[in-house]
N, C-alpha and C positions, 0 to 999 in steps of 0.2 A: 312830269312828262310834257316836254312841248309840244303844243302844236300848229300843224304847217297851215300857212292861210296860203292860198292860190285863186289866184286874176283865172279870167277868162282867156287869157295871153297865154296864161299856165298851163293853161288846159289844153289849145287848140298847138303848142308844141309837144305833146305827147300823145295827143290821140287823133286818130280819123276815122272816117265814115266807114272804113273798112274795120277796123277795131271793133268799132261799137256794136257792126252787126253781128260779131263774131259772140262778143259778150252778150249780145241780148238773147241771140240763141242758144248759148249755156245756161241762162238764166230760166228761159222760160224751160228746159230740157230738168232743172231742178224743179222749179216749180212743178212740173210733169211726175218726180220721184217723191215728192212730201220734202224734197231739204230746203225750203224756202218757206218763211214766215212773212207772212204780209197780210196786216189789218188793212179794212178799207180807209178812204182816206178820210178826213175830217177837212169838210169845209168850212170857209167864212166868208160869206155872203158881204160885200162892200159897194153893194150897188149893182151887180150882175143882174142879177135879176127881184133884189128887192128894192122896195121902198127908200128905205134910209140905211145907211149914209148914202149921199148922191154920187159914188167915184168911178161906178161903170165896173167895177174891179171885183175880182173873188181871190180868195189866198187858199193854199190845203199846205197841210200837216200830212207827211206820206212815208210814216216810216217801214222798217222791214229788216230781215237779217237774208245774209245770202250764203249757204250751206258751202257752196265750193268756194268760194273766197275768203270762208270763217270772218264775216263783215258786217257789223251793224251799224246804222245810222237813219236820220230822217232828213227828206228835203223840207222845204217851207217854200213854196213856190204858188206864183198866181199867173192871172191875165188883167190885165187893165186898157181900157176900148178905147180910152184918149187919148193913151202916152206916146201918142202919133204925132198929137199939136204938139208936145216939146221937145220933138224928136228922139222921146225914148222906145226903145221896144218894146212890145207886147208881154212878153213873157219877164217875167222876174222873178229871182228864187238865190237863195244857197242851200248846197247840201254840207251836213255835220256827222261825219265819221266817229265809230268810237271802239276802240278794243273790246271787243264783247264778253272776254275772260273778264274786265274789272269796272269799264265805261269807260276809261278815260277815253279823251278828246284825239281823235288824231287828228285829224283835219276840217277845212270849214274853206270850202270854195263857193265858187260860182254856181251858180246851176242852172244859169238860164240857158250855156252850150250845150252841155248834156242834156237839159231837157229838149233841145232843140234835136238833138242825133238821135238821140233812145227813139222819141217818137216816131222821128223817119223809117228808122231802122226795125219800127217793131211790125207793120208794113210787110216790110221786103222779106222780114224772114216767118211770118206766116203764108206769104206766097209763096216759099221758099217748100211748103210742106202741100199747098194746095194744088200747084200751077206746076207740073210735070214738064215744059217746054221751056228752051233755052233763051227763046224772045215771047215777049211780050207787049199789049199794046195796053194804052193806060187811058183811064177817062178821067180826070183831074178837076173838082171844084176846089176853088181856091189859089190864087197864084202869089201869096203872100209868102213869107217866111218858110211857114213848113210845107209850102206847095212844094219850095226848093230843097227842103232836106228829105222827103219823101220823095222824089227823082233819085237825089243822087244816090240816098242806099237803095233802093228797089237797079241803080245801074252798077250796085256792087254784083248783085246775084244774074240777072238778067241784062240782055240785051234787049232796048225798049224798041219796037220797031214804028210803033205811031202812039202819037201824044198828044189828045186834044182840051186843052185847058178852057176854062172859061171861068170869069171873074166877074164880081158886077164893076167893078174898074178897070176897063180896057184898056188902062195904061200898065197898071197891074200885070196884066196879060203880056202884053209887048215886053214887057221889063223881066218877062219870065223867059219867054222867047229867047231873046239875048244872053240870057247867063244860061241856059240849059242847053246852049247850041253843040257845047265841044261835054255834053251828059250823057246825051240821048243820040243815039247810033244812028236812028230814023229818025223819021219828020214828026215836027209841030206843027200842031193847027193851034188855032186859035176859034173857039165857039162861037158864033153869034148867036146862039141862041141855046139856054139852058139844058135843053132837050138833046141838042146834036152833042155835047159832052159825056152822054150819059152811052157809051159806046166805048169797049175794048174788053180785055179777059179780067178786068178790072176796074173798078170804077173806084175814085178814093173822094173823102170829102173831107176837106178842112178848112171851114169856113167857121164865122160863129152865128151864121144864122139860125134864127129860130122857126123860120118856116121848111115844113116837111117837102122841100123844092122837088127830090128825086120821083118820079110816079112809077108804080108798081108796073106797067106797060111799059115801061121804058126799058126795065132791065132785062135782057135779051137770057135764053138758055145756054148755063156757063159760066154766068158770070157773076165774078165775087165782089159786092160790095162791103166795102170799108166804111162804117160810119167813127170815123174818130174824135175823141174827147166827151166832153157833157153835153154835147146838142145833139138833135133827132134830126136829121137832113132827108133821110127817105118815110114818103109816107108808112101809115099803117098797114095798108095792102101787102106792100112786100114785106114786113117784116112779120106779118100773120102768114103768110104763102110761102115761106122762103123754104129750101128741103132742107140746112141745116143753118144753125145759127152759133157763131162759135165763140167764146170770148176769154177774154184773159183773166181775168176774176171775178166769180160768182157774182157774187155778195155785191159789188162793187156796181156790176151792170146792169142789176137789177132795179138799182136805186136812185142811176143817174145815167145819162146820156141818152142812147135810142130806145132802151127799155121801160126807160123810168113810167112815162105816162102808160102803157100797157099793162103793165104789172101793178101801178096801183090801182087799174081796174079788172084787176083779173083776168086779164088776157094773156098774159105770158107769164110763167111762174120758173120755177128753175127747173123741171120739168120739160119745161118746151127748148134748152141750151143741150145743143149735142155733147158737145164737149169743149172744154178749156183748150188755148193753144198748146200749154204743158204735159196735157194729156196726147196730145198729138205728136210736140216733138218728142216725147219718150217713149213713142212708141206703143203706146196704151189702148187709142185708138186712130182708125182710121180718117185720112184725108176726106179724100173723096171718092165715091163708088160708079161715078160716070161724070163724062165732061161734058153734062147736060145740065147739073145739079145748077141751082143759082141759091148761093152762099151767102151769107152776111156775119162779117166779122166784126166783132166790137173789139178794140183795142184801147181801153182807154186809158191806161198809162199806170202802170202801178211803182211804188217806192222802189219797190228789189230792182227795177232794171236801170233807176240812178245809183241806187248805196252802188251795183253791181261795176258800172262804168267809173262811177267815180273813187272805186278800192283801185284798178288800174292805175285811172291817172293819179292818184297818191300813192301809190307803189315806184310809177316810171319817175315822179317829182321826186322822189327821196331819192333815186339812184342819180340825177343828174342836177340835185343841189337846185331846185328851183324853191320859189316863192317865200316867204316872210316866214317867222315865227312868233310863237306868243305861248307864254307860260299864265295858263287859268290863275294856278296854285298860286 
């Protein structure tokens, strides 16, 4: 059985931001029914936040099976804090496709695009279930990469009507300004100050800082913050006072990102999680029970929503003859 190796060039001619949100919320909609298998991920610490090795970098192992696409496979993706000095991206990864009826291999792409959409996309369509109203106004830490994939899927569903970013790179900023101009229906501001960002029917954060910057006073009744990936960006206040906390997978949240330090002191257990997004989009339970509530979402990325986008684009690559081949056997 061959299988298909595809470029990120492979990729970004079969799929868009509109696809992927399409796919992440049938994903998590199985995730919500039990047809989704997904362990948590396995890190490997390469200098993120240990000692040694000195590379600034972490890598995971993130596999998963996805019930409505009958689809298994694992990514192997990381971050790495330097690969700015040699002009490489942040994010680096391939996902490994495999017939789930035998293993074989079907495919072995890219995965730093997909990792870059799924994340934007998981976002926009958990607003999707919380945020009743056709616009939106957005409060944005970070104006890097996934500043700009979290815009453009959250501008699949909604019309954003104010957008205040703030970066501790104010070039950053500006540079965000510029490409989001024909994104965003309304205006962008630009923060001068940490605080004035911390304002709209959402606040989102993708930064990799490790200080808890957001303050619990800050976040207004209403409003749903997003703490994404493995850092804790709002203090302990709000994440102890918040009326619901929602997240993508249990196990996964409790161990790392905004929860992790709470929960290994026993302040947050699984207990104090209302519910999974899965749970939500199928209907299981409820959103939100007044637009007073102030939310916090953990999203922090699970395998099923790459295997899930990347069975797509190896599905549309096989019908239009794209990318290389290679026989394991």
């Amino acid at each position: 059985m061959e299988t298909i190796l595809l470029s990120k060039s492979d990729i970004e001619k079969v799929m868009t931001m509109k696809d992927v949100v399409e796919i992440v919320d049938k994903t998590y909609i199985g995730f919500g029914e039990g047809k989704v298998i997904n362990p948590t991920k396995v890190g490997l610490d390469l200098g993120e936040t240990a000692a040694w090795p000195p590379y600034k970098g972490f890598m995971n192992a993130m596999p998963a099976y996805v019930g409505w696409l009958d689809s298994a496979g694992i990514k192997w993706a990381g971050g790495f804090l330097d690969n700015y000095k040699e002009g490489l991206p942040y994010i680096t990864g391939i996902i490994c496709l495999i017939n789930p009826r035998n293993g074989q291999f079907r495919a072995v792409m890219d995965g730093g695009e997909i990792t870059n959409m799924r994340t934007g996309a998981q976002a926009a369509v958990m607003l999707k279930y919380l945020h009743n109203k056709k616009s939106i106004r957005i409060g944005l830490y970070g104006a890097g990469m996934q500043g700009h994939y979290q815009t453009m899927a959250i501008a699949q569903l909604f019309d954003i009507e104010e957008l205040k970013v703030y970066d501790i790179k104010r070039e950053a900023s500006e540079k965000f300004v510029k490409d989001m101009k024909n994104i965003v229906t309304g205006n962008i501001f630009i923060a001068d100050s940490i605080e004035e960002a911390a304002e709209g029917d959402a606040i989102i954060c993708v930064t990799q800082s490790k200080d808890k910057f957001v303050k619990n006073s800050w976040v207004k009744p209403g409003t749903i913050l997003f703490a994404m990936g493995s850092y804790q960006e709002c203090d302990d206040d709000f994440i102890l006072t918040a009326d619901k906390i929602i997240v993508d997978h249990i196990g996964q949240c409790l161990h790392r990102g905004a929860l992790k330090e709470l929960n290994e002191r026993g302040k947050i257990t699984e207990k104090d999680i209302y519910a999974t997004i899965g749970e939500i989009a199928a209907g299981k339970k409820r959103g939100r029970f007044t637009d007073k509530e102030r939310i916090l979402c953990i999203p922090i990325g699970t395998g099923a929503m790459d295997i899930a986008v990347a069975t797509i684009v190896y599905q549309r690559a096989i019908e239009k003859g794209l990318g290389g081949k290679f026989n394991f056997i």
